[in-house]
N, C-alpha and C positions, 0 to 999 in steps of 0.2 A: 330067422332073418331079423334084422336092427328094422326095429319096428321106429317109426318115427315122424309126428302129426307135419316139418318141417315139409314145405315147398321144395325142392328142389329150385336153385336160383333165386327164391327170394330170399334176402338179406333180411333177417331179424337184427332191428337193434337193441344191445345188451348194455345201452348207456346207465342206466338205471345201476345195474350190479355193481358198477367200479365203487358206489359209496357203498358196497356189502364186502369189498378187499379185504384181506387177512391182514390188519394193521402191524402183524409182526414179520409180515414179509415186504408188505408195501408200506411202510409208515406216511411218507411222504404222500400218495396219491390216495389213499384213503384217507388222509385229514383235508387234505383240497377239495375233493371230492363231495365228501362230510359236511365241510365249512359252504359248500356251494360257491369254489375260486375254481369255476369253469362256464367258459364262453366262448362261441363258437366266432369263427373265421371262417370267412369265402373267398381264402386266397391263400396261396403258398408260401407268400411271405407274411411277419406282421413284424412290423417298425414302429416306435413308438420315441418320443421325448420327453426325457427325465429331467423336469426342471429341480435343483438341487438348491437348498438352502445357504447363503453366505455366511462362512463361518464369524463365528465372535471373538474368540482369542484364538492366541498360537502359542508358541514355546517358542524359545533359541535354536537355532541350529548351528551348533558349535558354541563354542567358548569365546569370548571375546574379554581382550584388556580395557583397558581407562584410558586408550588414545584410539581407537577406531573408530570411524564414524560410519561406516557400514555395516548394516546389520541384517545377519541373512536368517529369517524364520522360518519355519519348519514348513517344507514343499507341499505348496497346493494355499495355503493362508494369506498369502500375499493380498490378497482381496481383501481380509480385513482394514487394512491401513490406506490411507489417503496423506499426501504432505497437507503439511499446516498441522496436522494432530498430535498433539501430546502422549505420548506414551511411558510406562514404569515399568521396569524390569529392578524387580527386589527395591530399593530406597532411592535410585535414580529416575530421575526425570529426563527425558530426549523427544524433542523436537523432529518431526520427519521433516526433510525437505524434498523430499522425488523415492519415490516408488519402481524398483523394475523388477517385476514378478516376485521372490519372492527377497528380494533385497530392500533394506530401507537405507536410506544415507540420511543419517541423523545429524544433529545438534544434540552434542554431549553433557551431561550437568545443569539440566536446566531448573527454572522456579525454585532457584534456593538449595538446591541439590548438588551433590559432588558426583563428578564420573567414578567409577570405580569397574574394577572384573568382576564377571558374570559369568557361571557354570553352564553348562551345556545344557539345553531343555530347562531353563528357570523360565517361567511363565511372562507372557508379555501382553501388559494391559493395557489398553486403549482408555485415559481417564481422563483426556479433552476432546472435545473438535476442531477447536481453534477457532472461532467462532465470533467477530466482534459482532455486537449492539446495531443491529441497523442494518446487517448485512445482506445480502441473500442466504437463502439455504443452498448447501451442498446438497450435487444431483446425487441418488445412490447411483452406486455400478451398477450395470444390467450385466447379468450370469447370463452365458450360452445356457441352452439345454443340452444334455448331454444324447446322442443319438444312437439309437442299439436298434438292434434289430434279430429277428429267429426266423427258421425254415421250418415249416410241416413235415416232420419225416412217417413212413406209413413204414409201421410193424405188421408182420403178418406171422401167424401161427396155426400151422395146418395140421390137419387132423388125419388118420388113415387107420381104417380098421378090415381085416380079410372079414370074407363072407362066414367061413367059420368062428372065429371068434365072436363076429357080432351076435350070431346065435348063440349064443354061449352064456347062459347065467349064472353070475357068481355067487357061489354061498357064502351067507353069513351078510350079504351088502344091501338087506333091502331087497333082494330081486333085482338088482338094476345086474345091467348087461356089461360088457367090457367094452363097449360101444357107450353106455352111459359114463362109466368110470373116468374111460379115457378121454371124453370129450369134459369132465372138471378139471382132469389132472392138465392138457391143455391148456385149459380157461385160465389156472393159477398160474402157467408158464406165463402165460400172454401176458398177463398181470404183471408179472415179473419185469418179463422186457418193459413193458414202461416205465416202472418204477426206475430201473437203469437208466433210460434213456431222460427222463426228467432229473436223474439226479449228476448222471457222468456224460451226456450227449455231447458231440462236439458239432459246431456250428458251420456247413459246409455246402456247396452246392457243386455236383458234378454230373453234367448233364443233366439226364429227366432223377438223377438220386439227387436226395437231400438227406440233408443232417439235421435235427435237432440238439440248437446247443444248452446242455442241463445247467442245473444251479453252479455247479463248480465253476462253467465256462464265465458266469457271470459274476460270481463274487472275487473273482481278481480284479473287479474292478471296483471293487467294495474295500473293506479294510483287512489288509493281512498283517499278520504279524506271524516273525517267524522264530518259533523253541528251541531252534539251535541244538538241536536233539534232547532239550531240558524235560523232565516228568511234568507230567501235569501235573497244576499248582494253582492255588488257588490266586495268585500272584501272577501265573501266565491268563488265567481265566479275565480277572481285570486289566489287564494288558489289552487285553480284546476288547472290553466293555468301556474302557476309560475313552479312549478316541471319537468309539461311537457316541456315548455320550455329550463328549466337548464339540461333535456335529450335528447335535442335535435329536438326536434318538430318543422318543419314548422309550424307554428299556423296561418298563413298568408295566406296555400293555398287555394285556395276555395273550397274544398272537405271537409275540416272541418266543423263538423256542430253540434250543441246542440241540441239533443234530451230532450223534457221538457214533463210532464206532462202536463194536464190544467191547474191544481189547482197552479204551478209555475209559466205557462205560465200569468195567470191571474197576479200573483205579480211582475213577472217582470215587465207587461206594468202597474202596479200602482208603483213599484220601481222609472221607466223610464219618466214618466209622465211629468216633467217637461226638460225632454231634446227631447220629440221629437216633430221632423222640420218637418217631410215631408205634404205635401199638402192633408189636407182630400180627401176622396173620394168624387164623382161627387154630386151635391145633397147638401142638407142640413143633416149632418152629425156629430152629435155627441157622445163624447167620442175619444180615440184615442187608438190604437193599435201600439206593438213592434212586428216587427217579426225578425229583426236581431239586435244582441249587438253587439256594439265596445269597446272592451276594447285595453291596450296598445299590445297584441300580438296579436291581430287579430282583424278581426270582423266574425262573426257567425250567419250562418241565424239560427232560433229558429224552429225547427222541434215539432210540438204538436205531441203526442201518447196518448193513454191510453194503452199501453200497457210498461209502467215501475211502479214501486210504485209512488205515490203521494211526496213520501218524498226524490225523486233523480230526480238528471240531470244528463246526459252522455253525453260524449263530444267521438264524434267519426271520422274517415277519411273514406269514403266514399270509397275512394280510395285503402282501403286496404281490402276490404271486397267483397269477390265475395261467389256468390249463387253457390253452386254445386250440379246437379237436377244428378238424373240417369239417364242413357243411355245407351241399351243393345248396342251390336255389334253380326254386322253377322246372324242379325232374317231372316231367308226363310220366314216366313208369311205372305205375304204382306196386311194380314188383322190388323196385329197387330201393332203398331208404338211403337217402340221401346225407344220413346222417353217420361220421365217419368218426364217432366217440369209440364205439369199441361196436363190431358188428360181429354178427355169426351167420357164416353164407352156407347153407348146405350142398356139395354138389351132387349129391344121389351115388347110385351104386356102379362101377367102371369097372368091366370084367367080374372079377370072384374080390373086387374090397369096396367101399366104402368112403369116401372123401369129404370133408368138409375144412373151414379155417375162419380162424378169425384173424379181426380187422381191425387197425386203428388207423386215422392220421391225425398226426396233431404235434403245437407247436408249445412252446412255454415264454410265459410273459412276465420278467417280475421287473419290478420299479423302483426305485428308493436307492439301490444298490448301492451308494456311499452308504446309508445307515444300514449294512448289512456286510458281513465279512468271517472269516475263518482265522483260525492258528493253525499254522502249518510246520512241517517239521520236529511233531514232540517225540518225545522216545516212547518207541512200541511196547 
């Protein structure tokens, strides 16, 4: 018989274990977990506002000639520019006089300058305020915050072993039972399912179900860039990095990190091949492995998943990304733990099997989501 010290009904919690995860199954919820970006909620929903940084430059959007005076910069920058301020695209000088989102209507050739054309994405720099001696100061804009919101969705993973088998000791495993076995094998399911659900969840509420929406649901609203079915390159890689940086991104701290699939993770280290130094492993060892890129804004350890599409990388901060499990308040039962990070409920024995499941609810919180984003569409 499945010998076992467990309560029947009372809920053991196993919050503890999710930082002991198999990092090559769960990468994602074992470095949160690791890092300590988990904090509990006592509610089903959590909503939060992203207050987001005003950008400082912008680019063209489009090509303009030497007789327009409208001038439309690259969608969402509009905030930068104010009229009255001077601005330089390549050797001209223009005057804003009105602002409508992200349109300027300039004065053409100004301070000594000649109008001339200007290519598509040449940079556009803000090098007055316009500003006389004696003046007031100009108010800054006030940024909305940006408002997001996630559901608590509860995974459950159940357990069932016949009467026979639980008696049943397997050789060769330690003596553990197939009642032991199966209640890891299980646990790493369970595992599993979160690691999905934080990384592909979609964000939903139907009736007493909810969804948990994962990082994907939120980095569309972060910066995408799309490959056009192009190979990764380390030209597609700064494509991604350039933006975030001109928004402001540390890309430098160490909580940054590239979420790859295989099938990238595999091209990057044929990409990489001839730049890497470090010392094989012990042994006579061939082939070579990248697990971190250095490009000029940072460098990035390479986080493998199978849990993004084949044809993306996501570039994420670690750091702005915390777990949020439920957690009742105020439970009289002392049979029940109130705490709904990952539990394991035993239900005892039901006819000739055996029953138990684990338990999660929980929700995902990340922040900053402009300075965080994917390349989408490379070729598999």
């Amino acid at each position: 018989m499945v010998t076992d010290t467990n309560i029947v009904g009372r809920q053991k919690d196993l919050s503890s274990s999710l930082g002991l995860s198999n990092p090559n199954r769960t990468p994602l919820l074992s470095n949160l977990t690791s890092l300590g970006k988990v904090r509990s909620i006592n509610n089903t929903v959590s909503s939060w506002v992203d207050y987001q940084v005003i950008n400082t430059k912008s680019t063209l959007d489009g090509a303009i000639d030497d007789t327009v005076t409208t001038v439309n910069v690259e969608a969402g920058t509009g905030e930068v520019f104010e009229a009255g301020q001077l601005i330089r695209v390549e050797s001209e000088i223009m005057e804003i006089t009105s602002v409508a989102t992200d349109a300027l209507t300039v004065t053409r050739g100004q301070k000594g300058t000649s109008a001339a054309a200007h290519a598509d994405n040449l940079e556009v720099f803000v090098v007055a305020e316009g500003i006389a001696e004696g003046s007031d100061f100009k108010e800054d804009k006030f940024k909305e915050g940006a408002n997001f919101l996630n559901y608590t969705q509860i995974v459950k993973t159940g357990l069932k072993v016949s009467g026979t088998q639980a008696a049943i000791t397997v050789p060769s495993n330690d003596n553990k039972s197939v009642w032991d076995l199966e209640a890891i094998r299980k646990e790493k399911k369970h595992e599993g399912k979160l690691e999905e659900m934080i990384m592909q969840g979609v964000a939903y509420v139907s009736g007493d179900e909810r969804g948990c929406g994962g990082l994907t649901h939120f980095l569309d609203s972060g910066v995408v860039v799309n490959a056009s079915a192009g190979a990764i390159s380390l030209d597609l890689i700064n494509s991604l990095l350039l933006p975030l940086y001109n928004r402001g991104a540390e890309l430098d701290m160490e909580t940054y990190v590239m979420i790859v699939p295989p099938v990238q993770k595999n091209k990057i280290s044929k990409l990489l091949k001839d730049y890497v130094t470090a010392e094989p492993r012990a042994g006579e060892v061939l082939g070579q492995v990248v697990n971190y890129i250095d490009t000029d804004y940072g460098m990035f350890p390479l986080m493998m998943s199978n849990n993004l599409p084949a044809d993306e990388i996501w570039i994420v901060n670690l750091d702005e990304i915390t777990l949020r499990p439920q957690v009742g308040e105020g439970a009289t039962d002392t049979f029940i733990d109130p705490n709904r990070t990952k539990q394991y409920n035993p239900m005892g024995k039901k006819g000739d099997y055996y029953e138990a499941e684990y338990l999660t609810e929980m929700t995902l919180e990340i922040r900053r989501v402009d300075l965080q984003g994917k390349l989408v569409n490379l070729a598999r």
